[in-house]
N, C-alpha and C positions, 0 to 999 in steps of 0.2 A: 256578393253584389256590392258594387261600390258605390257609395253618396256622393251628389254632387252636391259640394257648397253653394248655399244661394246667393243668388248674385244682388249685387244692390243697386240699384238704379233711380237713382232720386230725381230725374230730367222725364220731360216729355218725348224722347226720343223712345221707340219702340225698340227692344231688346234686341231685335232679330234684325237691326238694324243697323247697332252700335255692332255685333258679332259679325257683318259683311265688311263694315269699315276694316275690325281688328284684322278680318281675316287679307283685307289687301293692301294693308301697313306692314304688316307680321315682316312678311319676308325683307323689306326693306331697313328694318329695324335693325334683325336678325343679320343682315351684311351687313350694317353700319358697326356693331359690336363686333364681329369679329375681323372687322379693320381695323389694321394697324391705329389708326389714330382713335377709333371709336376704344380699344382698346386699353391707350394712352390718357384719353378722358377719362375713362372709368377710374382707373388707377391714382390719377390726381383727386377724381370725386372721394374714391375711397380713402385717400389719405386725408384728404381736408375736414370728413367726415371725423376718421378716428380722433385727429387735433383736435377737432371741437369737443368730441366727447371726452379728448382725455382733461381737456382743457376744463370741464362740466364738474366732469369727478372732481378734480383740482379743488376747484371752489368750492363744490359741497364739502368735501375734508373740513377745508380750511373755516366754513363759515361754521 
């Protein structure tokens, strides 16, 4: 039997409400990532991402 983590919803918006939205975003999301440019973005996110963290490390060392 497997557990579902609880969800946390700190807004007045009714749970079963936010989960209709997700559910008619989801796919358009899901095409956007595996387009070519959605792709492209990610890649640069991810790169910008590790500079900054390696750039983090960097400083803590040094400080």
């Amino acid at each position: 039997m497997s557990r579902r983590k609880k969800l946390i919803n700190n807004t007045n918006i009714p749970q079963h409400k936010i989960e209709a939205i997700a559910r008619c975003i989801f796919p358009d999301i899901l095409a956007y990532y595996e387009s070519e440019e959605g792709q492209r973005e990610f890649a640069e996110w991810k790169a910008q991402r590790e500079a900054e963290q390696a750039q983090k490390c960097k400083e803590s060392k040094t400080a």
